[in-house]
N, C-alpha and C positions, 0 to 999 in steps of 0.2 A: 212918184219918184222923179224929182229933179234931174236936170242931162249934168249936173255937177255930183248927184248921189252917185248915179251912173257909172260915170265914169271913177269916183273913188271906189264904188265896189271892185268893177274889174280892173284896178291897178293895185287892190289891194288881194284879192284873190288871187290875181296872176302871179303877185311876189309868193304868196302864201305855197299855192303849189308848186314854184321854180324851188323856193327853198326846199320843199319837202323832201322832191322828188331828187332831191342834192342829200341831201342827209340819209335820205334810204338806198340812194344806189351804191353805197361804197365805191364811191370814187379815189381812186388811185392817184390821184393830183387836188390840192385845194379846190374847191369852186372858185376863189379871187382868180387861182390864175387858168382855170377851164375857161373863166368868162375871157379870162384875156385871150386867150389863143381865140377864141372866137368871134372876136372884136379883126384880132388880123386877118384870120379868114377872111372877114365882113371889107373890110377895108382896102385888103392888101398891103402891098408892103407901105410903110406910115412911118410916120417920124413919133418919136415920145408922146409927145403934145400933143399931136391930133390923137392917140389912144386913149389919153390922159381925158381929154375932154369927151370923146364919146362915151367913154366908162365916170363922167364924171364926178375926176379923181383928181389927187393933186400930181402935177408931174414927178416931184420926190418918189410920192406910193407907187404911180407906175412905172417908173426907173427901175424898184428895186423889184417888184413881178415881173419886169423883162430880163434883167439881171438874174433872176431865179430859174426865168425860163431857158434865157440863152443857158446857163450851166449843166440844165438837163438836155442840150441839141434841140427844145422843141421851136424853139426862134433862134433865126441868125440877123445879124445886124452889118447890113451893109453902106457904105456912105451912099449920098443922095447925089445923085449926080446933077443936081439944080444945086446947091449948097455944098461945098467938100466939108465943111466945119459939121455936117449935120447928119445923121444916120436915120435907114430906113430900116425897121422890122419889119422881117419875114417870116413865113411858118414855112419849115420843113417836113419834110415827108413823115419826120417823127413826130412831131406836132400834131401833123392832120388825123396820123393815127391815133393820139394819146386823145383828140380833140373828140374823133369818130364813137371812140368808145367810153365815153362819158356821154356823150349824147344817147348810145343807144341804152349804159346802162342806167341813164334816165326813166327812159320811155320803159324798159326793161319794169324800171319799182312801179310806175305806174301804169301800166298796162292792167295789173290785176283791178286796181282802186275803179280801173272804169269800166273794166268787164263790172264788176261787181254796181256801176250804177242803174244795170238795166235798160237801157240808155239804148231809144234806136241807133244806129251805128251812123245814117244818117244823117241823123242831128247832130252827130259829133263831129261829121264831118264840114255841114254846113255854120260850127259855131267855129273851129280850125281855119276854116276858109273867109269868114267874119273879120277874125284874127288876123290870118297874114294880110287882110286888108290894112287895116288898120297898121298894121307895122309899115307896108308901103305908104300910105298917107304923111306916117311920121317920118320915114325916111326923108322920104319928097320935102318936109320943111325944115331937115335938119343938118345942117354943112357939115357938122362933128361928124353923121353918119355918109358920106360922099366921100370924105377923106380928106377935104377941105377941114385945115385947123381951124 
């Protein structure tokens, strides 16, 4: 297996089980806008454009998932104080909670699917750990995730 097979397996797997475990947890908010509130987590407070790009999306489509979100309290939008013309979202305390509980009823759908793989626990742990490498790597070469537009 080539390091380009590789790598399309686990970018294709990882979507595979993100969406799953989205479709079986009964999530109480869209996945588009879970992902978004956890994009501002990730970021902090951020201007359109830089969300737009790390979820990369057009800023239209993430105008109107911030737009959605601010209507439900789970972001507020405050100006920038480096630019008055320009606003920063935030996640509020109802955010974090709407945010919290979609990640756990996440892990909640799939917790059974990997009790069920018999799987030392170990191993699960050291492929997890594998993982959040990997995301800091990516972080590390990417400005959209810094917060940098």
């Amino acid at each position: 297996m080539t390091t380009d097979d590789l790598a399309d397996d686990l970018l294709r797997s990882a979507a595979r089980i993100s969406r799953w475990a989205s479709r079986h947890a009964g999530l109480e908010l869209p996945w588009a806008q879970t992902r978004v509130l956890s994009l501002v987590e990730e970021l902090g407070p951020a201007r359109v454009t830089a969300l737009a790009a790390a979820d990369d999306t057009s800023q239209p489509t993430m105008t109107t998932q911030v737009q959605r979100l601010e209507a439900e309290g789970y972001v507020s939008r405050v100006p920038d104080p480096d630019d008055g013309r320009a606003g920063l979202v935030s996640l509020t305390a109802a955010g974090a909670r709407a945010l919290g509980e979609a990640r756990r009823a996440r892990a909640r759908a799939l917790e059974p699917v990997m009790a069920g793989l018999g799987a030392d626990p170990a191993r699960l742990r050291d492929a997890v750990a594998l993982l959040a490498e990997l995301v800091e790597a990516t972080r590390a070469t990417s400005p959209a995730l810094t917060g940098t537009p």
